[in-house]
C-alpha positions as CSV (number, residue, x, y, z in Angstrom):
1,X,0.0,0.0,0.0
2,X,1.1,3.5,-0.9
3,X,3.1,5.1,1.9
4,X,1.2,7.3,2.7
5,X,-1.1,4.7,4.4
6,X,1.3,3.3,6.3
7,X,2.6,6.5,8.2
8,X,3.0,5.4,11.5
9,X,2.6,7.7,14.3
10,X,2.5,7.4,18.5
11,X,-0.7,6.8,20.2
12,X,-0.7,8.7,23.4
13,X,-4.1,7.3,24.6
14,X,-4.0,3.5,25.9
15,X,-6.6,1.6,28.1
16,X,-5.4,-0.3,31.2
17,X,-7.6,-1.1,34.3
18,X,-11.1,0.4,35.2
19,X,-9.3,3.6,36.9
20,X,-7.7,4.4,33.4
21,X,-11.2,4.4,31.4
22,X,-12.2,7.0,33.9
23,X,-9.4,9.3,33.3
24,X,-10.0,8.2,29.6
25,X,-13.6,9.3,29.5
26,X,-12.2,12.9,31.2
27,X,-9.7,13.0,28.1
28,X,-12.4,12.1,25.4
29,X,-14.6,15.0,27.7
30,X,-11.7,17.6,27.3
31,X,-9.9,17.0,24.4
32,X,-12.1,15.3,21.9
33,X,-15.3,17.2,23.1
34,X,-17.3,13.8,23.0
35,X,-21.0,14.4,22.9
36,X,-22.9,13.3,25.8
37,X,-24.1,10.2,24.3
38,X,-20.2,9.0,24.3
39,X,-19.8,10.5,27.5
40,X,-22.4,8.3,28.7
41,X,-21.7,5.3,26.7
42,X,-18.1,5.7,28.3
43,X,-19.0,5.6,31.1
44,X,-21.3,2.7,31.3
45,X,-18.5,0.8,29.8
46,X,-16.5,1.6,32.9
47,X,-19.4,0.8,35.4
48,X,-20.0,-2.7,33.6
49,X,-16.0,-3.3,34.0
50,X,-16.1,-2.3,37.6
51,X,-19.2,-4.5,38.5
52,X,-18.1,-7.5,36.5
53,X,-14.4,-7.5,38.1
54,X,-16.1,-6.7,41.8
55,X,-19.1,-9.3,41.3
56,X,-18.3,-12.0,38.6
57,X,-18.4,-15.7,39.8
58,X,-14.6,-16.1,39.1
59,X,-11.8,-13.8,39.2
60,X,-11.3,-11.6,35.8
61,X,-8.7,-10.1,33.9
62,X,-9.7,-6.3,33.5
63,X,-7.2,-5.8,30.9
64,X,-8.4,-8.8,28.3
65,X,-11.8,-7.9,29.1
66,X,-11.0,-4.3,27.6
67,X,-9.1,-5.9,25.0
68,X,-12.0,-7.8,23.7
69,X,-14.1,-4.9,23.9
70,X,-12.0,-2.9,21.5
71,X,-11.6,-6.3,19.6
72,X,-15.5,-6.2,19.3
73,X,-15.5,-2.2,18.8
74,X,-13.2,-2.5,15.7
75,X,-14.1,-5.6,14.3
76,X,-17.9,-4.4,13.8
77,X,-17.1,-1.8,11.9
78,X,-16.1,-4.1,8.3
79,X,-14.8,-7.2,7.4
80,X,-11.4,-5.8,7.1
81,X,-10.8,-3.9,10.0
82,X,-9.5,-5.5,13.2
83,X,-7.6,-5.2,16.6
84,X,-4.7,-7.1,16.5
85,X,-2.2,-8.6,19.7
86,X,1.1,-8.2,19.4
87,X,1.7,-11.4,17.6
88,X,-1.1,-10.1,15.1
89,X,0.7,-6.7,14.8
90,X,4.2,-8.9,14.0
91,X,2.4,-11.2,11.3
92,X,0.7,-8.7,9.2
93,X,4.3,-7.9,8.1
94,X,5.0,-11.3,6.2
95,X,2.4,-10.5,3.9
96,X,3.8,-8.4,1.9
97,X,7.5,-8.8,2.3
98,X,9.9,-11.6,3.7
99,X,9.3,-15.1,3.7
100,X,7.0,-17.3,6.5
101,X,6.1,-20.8,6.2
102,X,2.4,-21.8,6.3
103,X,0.0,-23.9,4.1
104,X,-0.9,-21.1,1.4
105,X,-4.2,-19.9,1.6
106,X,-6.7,-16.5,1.6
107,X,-9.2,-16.8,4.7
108,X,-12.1,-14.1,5.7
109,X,-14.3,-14.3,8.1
110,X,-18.3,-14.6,6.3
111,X,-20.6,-13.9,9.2
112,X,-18.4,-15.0,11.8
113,X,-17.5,-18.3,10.3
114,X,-13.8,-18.9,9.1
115,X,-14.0,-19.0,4.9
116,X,-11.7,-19.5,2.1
117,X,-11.1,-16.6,-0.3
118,X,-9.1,-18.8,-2.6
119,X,-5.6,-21.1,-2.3
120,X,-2.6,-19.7,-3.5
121,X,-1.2,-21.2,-6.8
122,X,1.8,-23.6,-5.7
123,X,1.2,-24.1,-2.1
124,X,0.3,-27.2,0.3
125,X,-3.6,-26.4,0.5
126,X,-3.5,-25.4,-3.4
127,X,-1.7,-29.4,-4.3
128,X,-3.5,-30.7,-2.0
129,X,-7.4,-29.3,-3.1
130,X,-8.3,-26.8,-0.7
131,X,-11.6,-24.8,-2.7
132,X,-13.0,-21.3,-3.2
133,X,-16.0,-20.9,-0.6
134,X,-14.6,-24.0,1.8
135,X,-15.9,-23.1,5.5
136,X,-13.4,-24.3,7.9
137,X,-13.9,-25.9,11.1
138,X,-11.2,-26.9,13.0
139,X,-7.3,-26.6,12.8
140,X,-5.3,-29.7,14.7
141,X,-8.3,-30.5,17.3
142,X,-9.5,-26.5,18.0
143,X,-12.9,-25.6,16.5
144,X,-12.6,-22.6,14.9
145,X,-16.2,-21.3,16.0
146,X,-15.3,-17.7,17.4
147,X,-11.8,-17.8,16.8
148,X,-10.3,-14.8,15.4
149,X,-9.2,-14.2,12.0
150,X,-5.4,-13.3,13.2
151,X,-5.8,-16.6,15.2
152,X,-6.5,-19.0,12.7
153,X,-3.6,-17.5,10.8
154,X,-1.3,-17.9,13.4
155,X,-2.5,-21.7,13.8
156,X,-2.0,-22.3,10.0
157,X,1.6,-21.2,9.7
158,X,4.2,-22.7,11.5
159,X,7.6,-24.4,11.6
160,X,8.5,-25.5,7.5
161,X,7.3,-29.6,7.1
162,X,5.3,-29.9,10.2
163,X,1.8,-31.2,9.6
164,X,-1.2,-29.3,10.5
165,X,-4.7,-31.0,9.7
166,X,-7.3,-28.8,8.0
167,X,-11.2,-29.7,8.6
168,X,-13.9,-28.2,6.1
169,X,-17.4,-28.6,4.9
170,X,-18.0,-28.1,1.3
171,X,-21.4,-27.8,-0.3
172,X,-22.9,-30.3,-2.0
173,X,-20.1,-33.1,0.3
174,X,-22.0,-34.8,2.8
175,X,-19.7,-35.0,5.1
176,X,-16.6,-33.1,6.5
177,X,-12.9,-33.5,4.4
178,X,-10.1,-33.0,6.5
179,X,-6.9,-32.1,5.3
180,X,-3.5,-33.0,6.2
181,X,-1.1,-30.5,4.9
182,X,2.6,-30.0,5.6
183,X,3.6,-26.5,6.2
184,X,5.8,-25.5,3.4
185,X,7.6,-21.8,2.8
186,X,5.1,-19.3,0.7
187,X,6.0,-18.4,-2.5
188,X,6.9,-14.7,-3.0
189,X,7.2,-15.2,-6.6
190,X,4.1,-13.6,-8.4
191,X,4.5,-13.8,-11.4
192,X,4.9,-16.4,-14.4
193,X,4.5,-16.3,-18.2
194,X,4.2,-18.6,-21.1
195,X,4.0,-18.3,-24.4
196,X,0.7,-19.5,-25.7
197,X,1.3,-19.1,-29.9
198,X,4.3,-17.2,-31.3
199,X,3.6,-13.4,-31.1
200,X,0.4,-14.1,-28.2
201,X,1.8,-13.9,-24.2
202,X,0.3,-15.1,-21.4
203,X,1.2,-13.5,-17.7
204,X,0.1,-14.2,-15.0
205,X,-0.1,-12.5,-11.7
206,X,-1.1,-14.3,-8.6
207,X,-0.5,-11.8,-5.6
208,X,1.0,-7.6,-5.1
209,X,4.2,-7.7,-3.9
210,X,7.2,-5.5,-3.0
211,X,8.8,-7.0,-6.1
212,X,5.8,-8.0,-8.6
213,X,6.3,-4.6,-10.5
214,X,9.8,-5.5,-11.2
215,X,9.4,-9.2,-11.6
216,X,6.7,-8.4,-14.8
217,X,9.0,-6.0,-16.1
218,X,11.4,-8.8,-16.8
219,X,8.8,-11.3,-18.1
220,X,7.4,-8.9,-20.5
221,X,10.9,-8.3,-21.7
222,X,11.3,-12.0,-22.2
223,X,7.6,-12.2,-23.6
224,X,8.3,-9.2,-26.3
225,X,11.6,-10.2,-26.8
226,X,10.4,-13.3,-28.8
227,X,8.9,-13.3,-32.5
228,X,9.6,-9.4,-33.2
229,X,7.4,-8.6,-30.5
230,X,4.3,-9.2,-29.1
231,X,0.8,-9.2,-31.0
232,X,-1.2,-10.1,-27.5
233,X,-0.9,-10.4,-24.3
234,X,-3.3,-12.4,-21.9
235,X,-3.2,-11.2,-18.3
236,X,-4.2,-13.4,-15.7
237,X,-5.6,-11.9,-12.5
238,X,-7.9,-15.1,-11.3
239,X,-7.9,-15.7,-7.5
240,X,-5.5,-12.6,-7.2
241,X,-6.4,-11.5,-4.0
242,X,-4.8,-8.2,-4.2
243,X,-1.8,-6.8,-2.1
244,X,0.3,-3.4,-2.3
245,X,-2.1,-0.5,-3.6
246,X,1.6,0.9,-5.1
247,X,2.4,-2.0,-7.0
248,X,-1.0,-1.9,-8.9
249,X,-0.4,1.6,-9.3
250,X,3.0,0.8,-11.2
251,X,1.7,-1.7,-12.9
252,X,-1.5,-0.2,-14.5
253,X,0.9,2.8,-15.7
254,X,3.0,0.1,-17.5
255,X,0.1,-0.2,-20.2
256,X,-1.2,3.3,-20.0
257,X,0.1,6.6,-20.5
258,X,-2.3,9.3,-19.4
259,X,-5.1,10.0,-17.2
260,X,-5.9,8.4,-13.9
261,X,-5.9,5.2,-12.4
262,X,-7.1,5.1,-9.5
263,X,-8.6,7.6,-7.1
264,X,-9.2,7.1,-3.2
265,X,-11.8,9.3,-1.2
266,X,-11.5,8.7,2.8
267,X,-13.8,11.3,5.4
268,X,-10.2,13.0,6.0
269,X,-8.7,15.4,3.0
270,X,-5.0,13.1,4.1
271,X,-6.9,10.1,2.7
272,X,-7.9,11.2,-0.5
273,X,-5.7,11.3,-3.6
274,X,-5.8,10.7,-7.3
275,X,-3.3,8.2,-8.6
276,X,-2.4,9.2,-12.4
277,X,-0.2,7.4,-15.1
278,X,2.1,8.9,-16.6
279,X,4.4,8.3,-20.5
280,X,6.6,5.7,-20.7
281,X,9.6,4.9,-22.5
282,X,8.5,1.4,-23.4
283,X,6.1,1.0,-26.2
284,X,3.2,-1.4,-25.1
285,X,0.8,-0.6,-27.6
286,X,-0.7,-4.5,-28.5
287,X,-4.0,-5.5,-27.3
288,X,-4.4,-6.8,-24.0
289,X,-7.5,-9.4,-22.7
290,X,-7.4,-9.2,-18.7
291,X,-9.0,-12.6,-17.0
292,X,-10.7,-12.2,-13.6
293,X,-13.4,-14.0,-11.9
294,X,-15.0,-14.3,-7.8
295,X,-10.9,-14.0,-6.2
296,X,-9.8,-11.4,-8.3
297,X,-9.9,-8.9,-5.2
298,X,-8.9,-5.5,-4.3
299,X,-5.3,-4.2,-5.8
300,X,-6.2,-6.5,-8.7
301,X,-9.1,-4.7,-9.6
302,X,-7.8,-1.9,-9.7
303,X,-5.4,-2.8,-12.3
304,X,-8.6,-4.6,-14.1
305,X,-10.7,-1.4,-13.7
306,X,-7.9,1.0,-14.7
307,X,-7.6,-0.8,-18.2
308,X,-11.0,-1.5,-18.4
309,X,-11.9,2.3,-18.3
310,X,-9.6,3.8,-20.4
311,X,-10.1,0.9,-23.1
312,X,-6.9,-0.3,-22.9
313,X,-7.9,-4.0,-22.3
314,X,-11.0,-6.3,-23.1
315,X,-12.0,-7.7,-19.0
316,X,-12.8,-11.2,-19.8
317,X,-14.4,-13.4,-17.3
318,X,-16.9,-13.2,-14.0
319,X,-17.0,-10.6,-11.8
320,X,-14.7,-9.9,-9.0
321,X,-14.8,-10.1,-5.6
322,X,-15.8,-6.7,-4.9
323,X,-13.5,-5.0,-2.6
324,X,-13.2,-1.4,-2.8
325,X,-12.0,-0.2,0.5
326,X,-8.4,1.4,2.0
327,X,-6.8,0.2,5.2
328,X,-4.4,1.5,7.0
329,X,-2.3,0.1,10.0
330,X,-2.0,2.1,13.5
331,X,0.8,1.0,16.0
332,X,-0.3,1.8,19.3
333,X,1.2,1.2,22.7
334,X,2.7,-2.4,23.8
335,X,3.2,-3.8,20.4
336,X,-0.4,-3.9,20.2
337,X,-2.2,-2.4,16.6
338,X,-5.5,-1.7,14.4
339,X,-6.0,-1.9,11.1
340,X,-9.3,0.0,10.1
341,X,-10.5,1.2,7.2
342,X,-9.9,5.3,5.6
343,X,-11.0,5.1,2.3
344,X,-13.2,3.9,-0.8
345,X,-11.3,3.2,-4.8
346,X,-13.1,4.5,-7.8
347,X,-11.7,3.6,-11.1
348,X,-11.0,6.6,-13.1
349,X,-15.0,6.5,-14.6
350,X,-15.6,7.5,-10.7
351,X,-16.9,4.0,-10.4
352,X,-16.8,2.7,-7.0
353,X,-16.6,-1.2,-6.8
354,X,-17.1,-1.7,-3.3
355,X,-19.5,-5.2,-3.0
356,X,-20.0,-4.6,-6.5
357,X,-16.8,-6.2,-8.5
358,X,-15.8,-5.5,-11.9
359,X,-18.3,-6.5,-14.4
360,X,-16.2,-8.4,-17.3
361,X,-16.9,-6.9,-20.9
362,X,-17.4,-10.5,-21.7
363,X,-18.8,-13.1,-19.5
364,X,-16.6,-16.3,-19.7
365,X,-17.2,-19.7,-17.1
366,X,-14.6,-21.3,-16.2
367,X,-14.4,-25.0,-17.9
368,X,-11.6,-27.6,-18.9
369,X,-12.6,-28.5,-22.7
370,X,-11.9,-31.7,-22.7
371,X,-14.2,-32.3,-20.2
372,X,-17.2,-30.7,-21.2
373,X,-19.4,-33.7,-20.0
374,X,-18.3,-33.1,-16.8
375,X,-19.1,-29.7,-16.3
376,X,-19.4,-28.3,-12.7
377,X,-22.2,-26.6,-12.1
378,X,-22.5,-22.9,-12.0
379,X,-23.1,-22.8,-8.2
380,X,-21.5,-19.5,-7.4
381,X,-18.4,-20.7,-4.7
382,X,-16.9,-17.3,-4.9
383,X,-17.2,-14.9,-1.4
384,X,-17.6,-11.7,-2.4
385,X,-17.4,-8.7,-0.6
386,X,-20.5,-8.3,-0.3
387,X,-21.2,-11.3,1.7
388,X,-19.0,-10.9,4.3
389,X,-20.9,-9.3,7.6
390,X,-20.8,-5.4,8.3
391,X,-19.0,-4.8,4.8
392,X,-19.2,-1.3,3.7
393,X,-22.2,-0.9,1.5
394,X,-22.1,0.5,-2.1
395,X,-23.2,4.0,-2.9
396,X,-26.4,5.0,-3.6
397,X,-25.8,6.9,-6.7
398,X,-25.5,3.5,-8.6
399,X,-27.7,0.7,-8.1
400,X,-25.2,-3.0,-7.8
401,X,-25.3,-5.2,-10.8
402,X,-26.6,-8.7,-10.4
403,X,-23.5,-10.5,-9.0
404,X,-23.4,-14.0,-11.8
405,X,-22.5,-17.0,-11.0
406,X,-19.0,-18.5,-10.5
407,X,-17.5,-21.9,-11.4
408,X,-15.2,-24.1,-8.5
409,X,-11.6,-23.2,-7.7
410,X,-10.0,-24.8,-11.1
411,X,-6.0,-25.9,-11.5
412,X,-3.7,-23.9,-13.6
413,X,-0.2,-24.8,-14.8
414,X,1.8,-22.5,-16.9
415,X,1.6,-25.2,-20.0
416,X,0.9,-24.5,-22.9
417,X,-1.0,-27.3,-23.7
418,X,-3.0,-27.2,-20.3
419,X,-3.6,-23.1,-20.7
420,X,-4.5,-24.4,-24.4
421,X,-7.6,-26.4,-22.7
422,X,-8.5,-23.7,-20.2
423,X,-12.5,-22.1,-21.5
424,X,-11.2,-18.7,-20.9
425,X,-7.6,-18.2,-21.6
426,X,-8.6,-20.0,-25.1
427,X,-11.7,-17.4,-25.2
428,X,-9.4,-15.0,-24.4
429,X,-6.4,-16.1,-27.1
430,X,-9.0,-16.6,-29.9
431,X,-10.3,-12.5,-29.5
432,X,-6.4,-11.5,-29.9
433,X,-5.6,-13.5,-33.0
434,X,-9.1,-12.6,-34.4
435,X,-8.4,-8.9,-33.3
436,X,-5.0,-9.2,-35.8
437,X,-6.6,-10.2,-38.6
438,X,-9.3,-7.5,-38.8
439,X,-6.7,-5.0,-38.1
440,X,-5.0,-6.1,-41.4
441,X,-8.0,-6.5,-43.2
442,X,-8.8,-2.7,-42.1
443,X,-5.4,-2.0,-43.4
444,X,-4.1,-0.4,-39.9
């Protein structure tokens, strides 16, 4: 995420014991010139904390009962804010940078129960056939029923080849699967290419990383370095669940030269800011056909919606997951943190996609062709944004688009011949070559 949003500053306001949410409440009285509704609310929180700690059956810890009350203050706000332990604060750091060993997969919580966003590409729960829309029950022998989503990370990740089993229900399984996955170390790689015909590139992306702008540099210079160039490009952005706001940035200004990006409108003037591209020395001119479908999330639709606005690729797929909000991360005292959000994205036709997605210019299922007998059904296994509890709702300027239908989590391997056989990459190939030949019957 752009610096910017991750400007950290000192708290000088901390919660301790009942006595320091008094002298809190005077603080919020003077300083912050609470209304009397907080006043009160304040200090009805510091009368239940007094009673419970005189009165309750069994002796209580007044400092994890205010803990989980800010727990339960921040986590009610959206899906994607939290207040995060010390341990919490430490892991949020491997997600973008560094390496950490775990089984490889994006969890949210939809209405309070522990969900898979998608597997990464390449990791133990990937191989091993952990699905898009799994709900997952227990890890080792601990249900996960109220555990917290930092928690269940925590329990996932772990010393490199030690097993750790995985319990979910699926639809349409009648029973439980559980998984027994050895912990392996993440890929940070994000990127991988192919060539799909001579002239016709295939990249894809699977995550936004500190290095992802850099690492596509190189593979498009090995992509257009072949046959005199490139005459299409696929981009892959399926399952992407997003990363670095920056590195989207970067690499939606790779393939554009003018206008904006990306815009970001927050309640404060310090969170708002316009994103724009800018010329570049490289010329990228070919046509481009973007892929995304139900785990294409956050900074990967904004690198969809950038292109997709400014006409500069053809969106081909189902629509994405739909989440169009800025967080920012707040040390505070103890090695404690939050992470809340500040702002909304709009693509640069002011569209917000916040529990919306990005609606693909051409809708595309996801199927294997040589197995068109054995089509899946289209029983829609994606979470969205939407669907996750206390999500930020979209703006009423626009009504949301019907939200179709997604296909199961579906293997790919950067062969040619297995790419060859995937619905929408051929889809997606066969609009570039066809795109060629009515340039040159045009004569342009």
């Amino acid at each position: 995420m752009k610096a910017r949003f991750y400007n950290i500053f000192k708290s000088g306001f901390s919660l301790g014991v009942a006595a320091c949410v008094f002298i809190s409440i005077a603080g919020f009285k003077s300083t912050l010139q609470a209304d009397d509704n907080t006043y009160k609310s304040l200090k009805l929180f510091a009368d239940v904390l007094e009673e419970l700690e005189k009165n309750y059956v069994d002796d209580v810890d007044g400092e994890e009962l205010i803990h989980n009350a800010i727990k339960g203050m921040v986590g009610n706000l959206d899906p994607h804010s939290s207040f995060m332990p010390p341990e919490a604060f430490d892991e949020l750091q491997d997600d973008t940078k560094g390496e950490f060993s775990g089984i490889g997969i994006v969890i949210t919580m939809k209405d309070a129960i522990l969900t898979v966003v998608s597997p990464i590409e390449g990791t133990p729960a990937y191989k091993a056939g952990i699905q898009a829309g799994d709900i997952i029950i227990r890890i080792d022998d601990k249900s996960t029923k109220d555990m917290a989503l930092w928690e269940a990370v925590n329990m996932m990740r772990g010393p490199r080849h030690k097993i750790v089993l995985i319990t979910v229900i699926r639809e349409d399984e009648p029973e439980s699967i559980e998984f027994s996955l050895k912990r392996d170390m993440i890929p940070m790689e994000s990127v991988r290419s192919a060539m799909l015909e001579p002239g016709y590139g295939y990249l894809r992306i699977t995550n936004f990383r500190m290095s992802t702008l850099d690492d596509i540099k190189k593979h498009l210079e090995k992509l257009e370095s072949k046959n005199n160039g490139l005459n299409g490009l696929v981009m892959d952005l399926r399952d992407n669940p997003g990363g670095l706001l920056d590195q989207a940035v970067k690499i939606s200004d790779l393939f554009l030269a003018q206008g904006n990006i990306v815009s970001i409108k927050g309640r404060q003037e310090r969170n708002t800011q316009v994103f724009k591209a800018s010329p570049n020395d490289e010329d990228r001119n070919y046509p481009i056909v973007v892929l995304i479908n139900g785990g294409s999330a956050s900074a990967s639709e904004i690198v969809a919606g950038a292109l997709q606005d400014h006409s500069r690729a053809l969106i081909l797929g189902t629509t994405s997951f739909g989440k169009g909000s800025v967080q920012t991360v707040h040390p505070l005292k103890e090695g404690f943190g939050i992470k809340y959000t500040i702002a909304r994205y709009y693509t640069p036709n002011e569209k917000s996609i916040q529990a919306k997605g990005i609606e693909p210019d051409i809708e595309v299922e996801y199927e294997i062709l040589e197995k068109k007998e054995k089509k899946m059904s289209t029983f829609d296994r994606m979470i969205r944004e939407k669907d996750l509890k206390n999500s930020l709702k979209p703006e009423k300027t626009r009504q949301p688009e019907k939200i179709k239908k997604q296909s199961r989590k579906h293997q790919r391997l950067l062969d040619t011949d297995q790419l060859q056989q995937d619905a929408q990459v051929k889809r997606a190939l066969d609009i570039l070559i066809s795109y060629g030949v009515f340039s040159k019957l045009n004569g342009s």
